[in-house]
VOGU-3710 file (C-alpha; in Angstrom, 3 decimals, decimal comma):
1> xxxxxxxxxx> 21,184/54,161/0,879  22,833/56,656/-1,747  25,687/54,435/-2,047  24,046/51,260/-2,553  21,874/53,014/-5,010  24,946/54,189/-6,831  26,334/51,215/-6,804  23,487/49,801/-8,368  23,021/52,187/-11,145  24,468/52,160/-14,614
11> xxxxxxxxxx> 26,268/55,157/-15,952  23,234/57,572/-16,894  21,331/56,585/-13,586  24,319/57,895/-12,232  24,960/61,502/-13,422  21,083/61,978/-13,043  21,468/60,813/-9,282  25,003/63,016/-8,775  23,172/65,923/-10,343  19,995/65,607/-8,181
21> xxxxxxxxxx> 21,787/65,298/-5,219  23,962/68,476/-6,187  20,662/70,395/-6,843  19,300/69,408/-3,959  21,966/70,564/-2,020  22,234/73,773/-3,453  18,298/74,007/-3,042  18,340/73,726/0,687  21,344/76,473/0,768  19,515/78,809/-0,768
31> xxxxxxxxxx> 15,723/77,828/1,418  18,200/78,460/4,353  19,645/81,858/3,191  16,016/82,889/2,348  15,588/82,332/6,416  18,249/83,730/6,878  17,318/86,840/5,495  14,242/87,279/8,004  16,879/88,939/10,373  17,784/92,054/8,637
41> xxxxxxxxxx> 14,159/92,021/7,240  12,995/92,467/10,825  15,515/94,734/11,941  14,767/97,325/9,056  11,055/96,977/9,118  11,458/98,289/12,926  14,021/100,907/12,038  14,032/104,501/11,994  14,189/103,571/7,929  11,920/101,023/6,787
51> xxxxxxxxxx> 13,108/101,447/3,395  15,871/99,850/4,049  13,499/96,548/3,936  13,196/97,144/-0,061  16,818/95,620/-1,315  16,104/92,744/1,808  13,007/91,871/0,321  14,524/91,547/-3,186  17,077/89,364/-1,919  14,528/87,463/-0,498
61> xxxxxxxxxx> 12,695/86,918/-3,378  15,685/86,623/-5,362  17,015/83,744/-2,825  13,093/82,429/-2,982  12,398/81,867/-6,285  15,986/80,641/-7,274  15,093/77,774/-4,285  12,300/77,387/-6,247  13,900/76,975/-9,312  16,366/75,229/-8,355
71> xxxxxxxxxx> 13,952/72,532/-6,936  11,799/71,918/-9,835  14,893/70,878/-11,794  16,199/68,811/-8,705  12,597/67,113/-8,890  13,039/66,467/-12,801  16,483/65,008/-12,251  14,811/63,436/-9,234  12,058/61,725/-11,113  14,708/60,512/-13,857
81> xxxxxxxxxx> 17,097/59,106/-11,416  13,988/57,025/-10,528  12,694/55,935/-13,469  16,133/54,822/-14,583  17,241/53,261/-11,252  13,834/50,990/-11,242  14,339/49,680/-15,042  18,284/48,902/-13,741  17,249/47,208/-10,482  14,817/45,143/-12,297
91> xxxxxxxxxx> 17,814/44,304/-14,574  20,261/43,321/-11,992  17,336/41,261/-9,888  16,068/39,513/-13,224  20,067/38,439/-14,346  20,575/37,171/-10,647  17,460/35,253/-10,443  18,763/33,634/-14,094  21,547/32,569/-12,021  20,390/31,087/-9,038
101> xxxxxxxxxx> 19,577/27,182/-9,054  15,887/26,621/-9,432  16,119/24,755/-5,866  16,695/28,416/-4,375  13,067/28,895/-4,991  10,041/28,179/-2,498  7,007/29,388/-1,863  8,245/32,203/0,591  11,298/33,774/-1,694  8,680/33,796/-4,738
111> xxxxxxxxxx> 6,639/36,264/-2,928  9,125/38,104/-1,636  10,440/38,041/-4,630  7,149/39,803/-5,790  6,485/42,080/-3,436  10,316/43,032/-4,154  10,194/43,578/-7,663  6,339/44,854/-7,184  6,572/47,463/-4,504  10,021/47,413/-3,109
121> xxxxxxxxxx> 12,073/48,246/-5,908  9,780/51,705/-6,699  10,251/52,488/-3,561  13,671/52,442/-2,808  14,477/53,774/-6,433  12,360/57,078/-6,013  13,498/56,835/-2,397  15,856/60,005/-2,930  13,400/62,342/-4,660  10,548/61,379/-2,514
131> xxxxxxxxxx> 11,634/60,650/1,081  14,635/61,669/1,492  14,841/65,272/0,057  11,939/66,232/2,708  14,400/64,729/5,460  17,212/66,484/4,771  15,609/69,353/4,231  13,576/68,417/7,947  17,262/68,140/9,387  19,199/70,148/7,417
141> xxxxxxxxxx> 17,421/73,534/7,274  16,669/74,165/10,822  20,506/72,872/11,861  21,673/75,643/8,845  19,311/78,278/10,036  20,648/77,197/13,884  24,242/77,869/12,828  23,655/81,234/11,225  22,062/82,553/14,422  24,812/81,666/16,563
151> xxxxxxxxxx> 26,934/84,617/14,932  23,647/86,773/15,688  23,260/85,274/19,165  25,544/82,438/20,663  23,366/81,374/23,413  20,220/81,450/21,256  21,830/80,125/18,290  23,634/77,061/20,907  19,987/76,020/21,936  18,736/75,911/18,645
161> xxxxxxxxxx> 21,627/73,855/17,589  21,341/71,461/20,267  17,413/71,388/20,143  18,085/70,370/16,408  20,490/67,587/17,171  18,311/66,419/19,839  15,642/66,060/17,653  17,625/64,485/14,601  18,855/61,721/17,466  15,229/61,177/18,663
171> xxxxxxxxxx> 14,041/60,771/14,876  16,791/58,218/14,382  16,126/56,333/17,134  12,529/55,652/16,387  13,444/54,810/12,981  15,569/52,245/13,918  13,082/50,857/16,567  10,226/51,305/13,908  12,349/50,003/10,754  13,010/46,434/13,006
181> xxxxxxxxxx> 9,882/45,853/13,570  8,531/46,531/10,085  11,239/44,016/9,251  9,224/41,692/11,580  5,813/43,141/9,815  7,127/42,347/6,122  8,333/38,725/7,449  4,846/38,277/8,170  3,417/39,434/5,235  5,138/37,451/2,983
191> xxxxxxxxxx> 4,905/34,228/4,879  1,011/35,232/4,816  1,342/35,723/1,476  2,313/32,402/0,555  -0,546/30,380/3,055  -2,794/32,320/1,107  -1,547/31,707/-2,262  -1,119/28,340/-1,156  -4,904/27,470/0,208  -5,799/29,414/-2,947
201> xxxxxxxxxx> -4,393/26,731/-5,199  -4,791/24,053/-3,559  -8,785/24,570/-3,437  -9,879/20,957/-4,576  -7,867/19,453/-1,750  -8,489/21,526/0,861  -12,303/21,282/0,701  -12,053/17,424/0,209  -10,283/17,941/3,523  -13,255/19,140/5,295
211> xxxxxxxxxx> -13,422/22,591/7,754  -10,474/23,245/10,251  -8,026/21,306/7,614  -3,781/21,877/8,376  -4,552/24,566/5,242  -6,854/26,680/7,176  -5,269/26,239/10,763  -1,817/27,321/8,689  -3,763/30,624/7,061  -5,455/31,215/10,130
221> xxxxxxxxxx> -2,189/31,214/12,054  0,094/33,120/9,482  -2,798/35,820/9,254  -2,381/36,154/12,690  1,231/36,657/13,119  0,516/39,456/10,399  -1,554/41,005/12,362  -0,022/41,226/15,513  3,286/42,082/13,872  1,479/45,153/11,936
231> xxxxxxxxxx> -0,417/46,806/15,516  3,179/46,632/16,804  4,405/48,712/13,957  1,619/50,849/14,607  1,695/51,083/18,255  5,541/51,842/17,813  4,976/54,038/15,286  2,197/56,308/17,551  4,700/56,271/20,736  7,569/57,570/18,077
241> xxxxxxxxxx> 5,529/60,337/16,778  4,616/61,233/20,286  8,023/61,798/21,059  9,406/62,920/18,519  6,711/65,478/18,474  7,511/66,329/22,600  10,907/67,180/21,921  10,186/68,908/18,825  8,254/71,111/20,684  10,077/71,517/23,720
251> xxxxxxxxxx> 12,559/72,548/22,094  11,139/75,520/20,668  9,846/76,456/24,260  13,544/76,084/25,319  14,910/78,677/23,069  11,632/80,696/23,266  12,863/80,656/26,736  16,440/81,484/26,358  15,031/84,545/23,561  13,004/85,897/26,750
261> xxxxxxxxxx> 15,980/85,901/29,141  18,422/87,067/26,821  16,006/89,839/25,962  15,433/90,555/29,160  19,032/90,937/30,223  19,472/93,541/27,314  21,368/91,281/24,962  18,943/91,016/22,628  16,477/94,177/20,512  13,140/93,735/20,377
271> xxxxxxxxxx> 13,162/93,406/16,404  16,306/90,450/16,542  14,449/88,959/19,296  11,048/88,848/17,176  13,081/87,750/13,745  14,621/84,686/15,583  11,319/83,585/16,718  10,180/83,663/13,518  13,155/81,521/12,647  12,315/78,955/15,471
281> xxxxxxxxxx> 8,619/78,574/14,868  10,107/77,847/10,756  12,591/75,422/11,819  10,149/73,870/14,092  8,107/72,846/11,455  10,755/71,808/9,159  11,550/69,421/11,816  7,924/68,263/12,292  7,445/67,674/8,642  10,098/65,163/8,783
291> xxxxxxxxxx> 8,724/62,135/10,696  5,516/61,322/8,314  8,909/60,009/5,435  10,747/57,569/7,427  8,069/54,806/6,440  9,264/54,860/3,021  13,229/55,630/4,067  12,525/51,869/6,146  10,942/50,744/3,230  13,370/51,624/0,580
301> xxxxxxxxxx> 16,229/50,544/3,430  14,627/46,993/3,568  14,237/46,359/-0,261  17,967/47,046/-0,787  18,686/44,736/2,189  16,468/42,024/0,235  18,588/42,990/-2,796  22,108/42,294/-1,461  20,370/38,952/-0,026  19,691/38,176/-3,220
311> xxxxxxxxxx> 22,802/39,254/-4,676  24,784/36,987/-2,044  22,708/33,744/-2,634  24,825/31,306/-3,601  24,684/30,307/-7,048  26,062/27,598/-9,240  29,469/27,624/-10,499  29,801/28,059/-13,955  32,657/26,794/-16,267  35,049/29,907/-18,220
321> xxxxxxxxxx> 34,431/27,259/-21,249  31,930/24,923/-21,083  32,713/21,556/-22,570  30,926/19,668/-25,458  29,070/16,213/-24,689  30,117/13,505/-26,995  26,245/12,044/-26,889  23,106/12,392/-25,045  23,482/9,640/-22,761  23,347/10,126/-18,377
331> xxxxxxxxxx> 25,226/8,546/-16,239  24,895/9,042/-12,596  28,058/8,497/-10,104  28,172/7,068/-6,752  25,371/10,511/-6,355  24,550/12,239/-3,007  22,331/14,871/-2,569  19,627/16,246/-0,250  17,939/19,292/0,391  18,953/19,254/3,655
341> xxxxxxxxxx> 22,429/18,409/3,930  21,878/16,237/7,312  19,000/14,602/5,466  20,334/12,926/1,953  17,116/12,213/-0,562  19,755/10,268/-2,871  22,797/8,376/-1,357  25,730/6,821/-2,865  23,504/6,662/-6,368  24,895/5,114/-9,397
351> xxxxxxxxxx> 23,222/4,396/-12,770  23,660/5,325/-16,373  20,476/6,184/-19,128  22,085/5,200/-22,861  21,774/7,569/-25,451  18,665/7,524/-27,889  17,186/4,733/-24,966  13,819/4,607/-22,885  14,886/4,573/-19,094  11,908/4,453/-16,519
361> xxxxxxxxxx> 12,357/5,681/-13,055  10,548/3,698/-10,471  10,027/3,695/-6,478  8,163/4,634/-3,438  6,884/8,237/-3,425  9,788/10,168/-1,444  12,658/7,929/-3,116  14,134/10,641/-5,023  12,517/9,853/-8,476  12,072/13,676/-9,033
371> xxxxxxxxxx> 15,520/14,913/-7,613  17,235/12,723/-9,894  15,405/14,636/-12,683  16,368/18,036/-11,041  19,964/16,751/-10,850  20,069/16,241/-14,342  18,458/19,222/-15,351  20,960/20,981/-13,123  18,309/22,498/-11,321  20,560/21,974/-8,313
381> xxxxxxxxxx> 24,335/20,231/-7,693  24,997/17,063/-6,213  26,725/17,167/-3,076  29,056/13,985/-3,645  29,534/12,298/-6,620  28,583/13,279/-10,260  25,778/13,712/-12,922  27,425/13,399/-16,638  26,026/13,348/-20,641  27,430/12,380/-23,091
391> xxxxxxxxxx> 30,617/11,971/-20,535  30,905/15,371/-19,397  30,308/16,450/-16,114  26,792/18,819/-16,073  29,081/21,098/-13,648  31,697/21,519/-16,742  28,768/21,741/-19,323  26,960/24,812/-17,353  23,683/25,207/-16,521  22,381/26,850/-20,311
401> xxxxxxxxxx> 24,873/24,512/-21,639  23,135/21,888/-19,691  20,001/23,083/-20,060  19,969/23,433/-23,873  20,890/19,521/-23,633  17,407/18,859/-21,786  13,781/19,455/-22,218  11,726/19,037/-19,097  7,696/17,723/-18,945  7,319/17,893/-15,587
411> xxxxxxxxxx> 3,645/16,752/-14,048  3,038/20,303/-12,530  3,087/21,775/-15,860  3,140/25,975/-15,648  0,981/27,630/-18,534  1,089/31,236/-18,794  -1,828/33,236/-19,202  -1,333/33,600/-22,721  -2,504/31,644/-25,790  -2,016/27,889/-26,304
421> xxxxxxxxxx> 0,522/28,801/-29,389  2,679/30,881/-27,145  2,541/28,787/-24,268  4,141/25,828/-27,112  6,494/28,340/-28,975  7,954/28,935/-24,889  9,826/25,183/-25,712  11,947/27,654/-28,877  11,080/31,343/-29,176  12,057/31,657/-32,320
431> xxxxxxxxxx> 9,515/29,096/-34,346  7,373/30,039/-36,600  3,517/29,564/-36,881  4,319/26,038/-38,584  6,175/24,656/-36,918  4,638/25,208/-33,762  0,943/23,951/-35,718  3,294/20,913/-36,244  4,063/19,956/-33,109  0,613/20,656/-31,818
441> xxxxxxxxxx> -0,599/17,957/-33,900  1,966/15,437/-32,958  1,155/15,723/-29,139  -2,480/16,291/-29,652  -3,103/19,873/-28,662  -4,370/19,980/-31,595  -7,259/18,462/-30,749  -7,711/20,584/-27,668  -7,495/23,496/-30,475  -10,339/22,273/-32,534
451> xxxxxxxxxx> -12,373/22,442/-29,255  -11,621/26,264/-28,732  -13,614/29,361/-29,721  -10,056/30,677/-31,155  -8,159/27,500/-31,761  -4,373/27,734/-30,634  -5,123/31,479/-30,220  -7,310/30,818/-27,741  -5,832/32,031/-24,043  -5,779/29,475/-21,497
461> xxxxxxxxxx> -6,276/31,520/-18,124  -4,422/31,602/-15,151  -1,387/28,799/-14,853  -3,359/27,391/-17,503  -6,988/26,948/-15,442  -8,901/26,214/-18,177  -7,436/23,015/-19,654  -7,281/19,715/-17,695  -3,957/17,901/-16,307  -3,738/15,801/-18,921
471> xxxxxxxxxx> -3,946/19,016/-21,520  -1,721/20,479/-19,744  0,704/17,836/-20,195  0,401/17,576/-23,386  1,285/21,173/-24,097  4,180/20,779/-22,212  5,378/17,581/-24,554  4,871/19,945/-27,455  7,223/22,280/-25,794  9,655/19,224/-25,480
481> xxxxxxxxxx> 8,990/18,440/-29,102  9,641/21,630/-30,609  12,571/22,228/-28,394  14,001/19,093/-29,954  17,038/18,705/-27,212  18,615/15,662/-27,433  17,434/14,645/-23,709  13,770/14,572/-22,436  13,089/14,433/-18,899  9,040/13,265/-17,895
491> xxxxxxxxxx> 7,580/13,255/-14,575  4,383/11,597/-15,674  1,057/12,643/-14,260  0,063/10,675/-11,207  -3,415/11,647/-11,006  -5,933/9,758/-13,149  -6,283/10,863/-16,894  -9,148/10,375/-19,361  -8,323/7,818/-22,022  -7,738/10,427/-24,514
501> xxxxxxxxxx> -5,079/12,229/-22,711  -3,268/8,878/-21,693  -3,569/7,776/-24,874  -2,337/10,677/-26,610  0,552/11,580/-23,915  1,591/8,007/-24,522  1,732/8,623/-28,388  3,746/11,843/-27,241  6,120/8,973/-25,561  5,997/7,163/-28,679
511> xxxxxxxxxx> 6,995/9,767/-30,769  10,370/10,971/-28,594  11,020/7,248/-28,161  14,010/6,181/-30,364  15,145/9,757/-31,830  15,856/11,081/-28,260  16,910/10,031/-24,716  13,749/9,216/-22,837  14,275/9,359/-18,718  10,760/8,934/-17,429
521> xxxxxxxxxx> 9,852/9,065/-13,912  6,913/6,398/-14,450  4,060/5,732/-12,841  1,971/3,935/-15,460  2,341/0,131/-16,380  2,140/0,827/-19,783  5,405/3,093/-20,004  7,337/1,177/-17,684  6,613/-2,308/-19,807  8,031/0,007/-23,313
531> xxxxxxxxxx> 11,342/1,140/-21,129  14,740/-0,700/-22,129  15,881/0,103/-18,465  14,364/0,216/-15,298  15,936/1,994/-12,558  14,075/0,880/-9,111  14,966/3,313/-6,387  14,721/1,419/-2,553  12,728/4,301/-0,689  16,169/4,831/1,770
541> xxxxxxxxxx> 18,259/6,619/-0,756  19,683/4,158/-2,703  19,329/2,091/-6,134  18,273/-1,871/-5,699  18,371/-2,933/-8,741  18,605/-2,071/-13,081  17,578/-4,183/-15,663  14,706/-4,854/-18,073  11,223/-5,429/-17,087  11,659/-9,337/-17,412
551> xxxxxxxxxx> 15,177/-9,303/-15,384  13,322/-7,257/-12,588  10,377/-9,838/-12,155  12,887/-12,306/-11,868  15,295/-10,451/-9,431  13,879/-7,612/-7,627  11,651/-8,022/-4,837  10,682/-4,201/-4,896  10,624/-4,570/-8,433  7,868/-7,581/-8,346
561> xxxxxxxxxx> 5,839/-5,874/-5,204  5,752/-3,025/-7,506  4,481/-4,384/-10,664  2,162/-6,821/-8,705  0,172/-3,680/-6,926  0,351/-1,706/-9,855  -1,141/-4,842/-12,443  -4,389/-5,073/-9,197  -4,518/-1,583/-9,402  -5,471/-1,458/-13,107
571> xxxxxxx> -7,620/-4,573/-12,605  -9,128/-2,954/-10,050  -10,088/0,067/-12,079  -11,203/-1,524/-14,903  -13,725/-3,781/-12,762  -15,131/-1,004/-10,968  -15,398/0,385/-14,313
//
């Protein structure tokens, strides 16, 4: 663990760990000398000159309160180390994360992700100061204190050093039986964690679904997984205390044992015999004081594991020099990809979006129409083939070369819980008030503003809770807008929208349309009938056909299908209506 924290730390983290560790050191020295010094206490208390206890007792105290001293600094230093080791691991986790393809995350890594960053990363970093010192000094007195009285006593001091290694193997071995199945325990946790998280946002759906939906069967079940994975933590954890505590124990009666006999047999005074008790009943509970820390040792142990998991995800390669597109057009090439690689999503794809054109994405649900968005976004790298603009391929641009090339409106549109003119200003952190105001009235959050108790100051909640889909979307294509990259991707929203937000989203279309490259992933008639090029996806991985909307009537037969269900759709609606 010391290593990998080392490793870890930048330079000052480093000299305060080094000099904790050194102070540490010499403060369990100088606890073990003060033991030490019980011996010749003893033995001139019980002498014909019990004055000779007076320069014994001031070594004592002098060896005392230097321990004493000593530790407080060692806990400064300690608490240092920490504070500095959690601000650098939260470095070094938030630089990898800015690395790793967005298709790295799920459900399941976000919240251990969390819980890592959360609770983990405290842990391990104030790991030294506040679980391990108390070990070592659980191991590493009584084994001193052990060796001392072997040049007092060899057979006394030989069964208190083999009762101490005894007891530092049994306390390993239950951590390592304990520490695996916590590993179990915070498997379970975090795949709890997400179910709940999961049924928690999904609320609307799951009670349209009715009692005993696959939501609540999938809580129910991950909740109980947790819960049998933490009683068999707990049940380990009770049978390793147990024994641990046995041999603890037994191995003071041992050398109890061995202090009788060799008392007996004359090789031992009474006042030696009585000091090295002392000594044993000491290092005894040293030893027992010990156990109670190894939670947080298995703790710390697992969030570092988590961190060189995340350290060793593979992430996208990234050019020495990225390369400069010569325009904002996309061109896919003979693309495959899929999630899983035994499962393509896109397969053999080709297709190419000009620059400063409207292209509309269109097929089945499950054709790919959002991975080819992701592809070009960079989110994630084709497995065959290759994604280019303006000519270059996206792996040569990079992915903040890429990514300054591309604003995104996808229709699960994150809001943070902050104001509506921060959540806008997130498309360029550096505009000012006006020209965030300015794109606010060109998408029509605006209007959502004048609505407001505290206009575009006015927080919008959780992810955004307190605005509608369709509001939501809109403040996402004022992000796009004030970004101003020469690409905009746009899943539009397939749920139903009031005629104000699909009006207004489709001025928001209007607007980009013509200045920038417009790749829509369409689900409305209305935006698919304003595209230049279609791009009909066949549902099997594949592309059946580009063109125009008047070319596709005429020669696509997924095309037609499409447009025919669609057109009933909307007659449909505005009948019922």
């Amino acid at each position: 663990m010391i290593r990998r924290l080392y490793d870890i730390a930048d330079a000052a983290a480093r000299r305060r760990l080094v000099a904790y560790l050194a102070l540490t050191a010499i403060a369990i020295l100088l606890v073990s000398a003060t033991l030490v010094l019980v011996i010749p206490l003893v033995r001139a208390l019980f002498s014909a000159d019990p004055t000779a206890a007076v320069p014994v007792i001031v070594a004592i105290a002098g060896t005392g309160l230097a321990a004493l001293a000593v530790d407080m600094v060692s806990t400064v230093y300690g608490e240092r180390s920490g504070a500095a080791l959690i601000l650098r691991m939260h470095e070094v986790i938030g630089e990898r994360i800015m690395r790793l393809p967005i298709g790295w995350f799920d459900g399941e890594r976000i919240g251990a992700i969390s819980t890592l960053t959360s609770r983990g990363v405290a842990f391990a970093a104030n790991a030294p100061n506040s679980f391990l010192r108390p070990v070592w000094q659980a191991t590493a007195v009584p084994l001193i204190v052990a060796v001392a009285v072997v040049v007092v006593d060899p057979a006394v001091g030989a069964a208190m050093l083999l009762g101490g290694i005894a007891v530092v193997l049994v306390w390993s071995a239950v951590r390592r039986r304990e520490g695996l199945l916590r590993l179990r325990s915070d498997e379970m946790n975090e795949a709890a964690g997400a179910r709940v998280l999961e049924f928690a946002s999904a609320q609307p759906a799951v009670r349209a679904a009715g009692p005993d939906s696959l939501a609540e069967r999938a809580v129910r079940e991950a909740v109980a997984a947790q819960r049998a994975a933490t009683e068999r933590v707990l049940s380990a954890s009770n049978r390793g205390m147990a024994l641990y505590d046995l041999v603890a124990y037994g191995t003071m009666l041992v050398v109890v044992g061995v202090l009788v006999w060799r008392t007996v047999q004359g090789g031992l005074d009474g006042p030696t015999a009585v000091a090295l008790l002392i000594l044993q009943v000491v290092a005894t509970w040293f030893a027992s004081h010990g156990l109670p820390f190894g939670e947080g040792i298995d703790t710390s142990n697992r969030t570092l594991a988590q961190i060189d998991r995340l350290m060793t995800a593979e992430v996208l390669p990234e050019p020495d020099t990225p390369a400069a597109p010569r325009d904002a057009g996309v061109a896919f090439a003979d693309v495959t990809f899929g999630y899983l690689p035994e499962q393509p999503v896109l397969n053999g794809v080709s297709f190419e979006a000009p620059s400063g054109g409207m292209t509309a994405i269109v097929g089945p649900s499950g054709s790919g129409k959002s991975t080819i968005a992701r592809l070009i976004a960079r989110f994630v790298d084709v497995q065959a083939g290759s994604v280019r603009i303006g000519g270059v391929d996206v792996r040569e641009l990079g992915t903040r070369a890429t990514l300054a090339q591309v604003s995104v409106v996808f229709q699960d549109v994150y809001l943070f819980e902050d104001t509506l003119r921060e959540n806008i200003r997130l498309g360029r952190p550096d505009a000012d008030d006006a020209e965030v105001e300015e794109v606010a009235r060109r998408a029509g959050v605006s209007e959502i503003a004048d609505r407001l108790p505290d206009g575009l100051d006015t927080r919008v909640g959780e992810s955004g809770g307190t605005l509608s889909g369709g509001e939501r979307q809109r403040v996402s294509i004022a992000r796009a807008l004030l970004k101003d990259a020469p690409i905009v991707l746009l899943d539009e929203a397939t749920a139903a929208l009031d005629v104000e937000s699909e009006a207004l989203i489709q001025r928001g279309l209007a607007e980009l349309a013509g200045r920038k490259t417009l790749i829509v992933i369409a689900h409305r008639l209305q935006t698919i009938r304003q595209a230049e090029r279609i791009v009909v996806l066949d549902g099997r991985g594949g592309v059946e056909a580009v063109g125009d909307h008047a070319t596709l009537l005429a020669t696509s037969p997924s095309y037609a299908r499409f447009w025919t269900e669609r057109s009933g759709t909307l007659d449909w609606r505005i009948d019922a209506g």
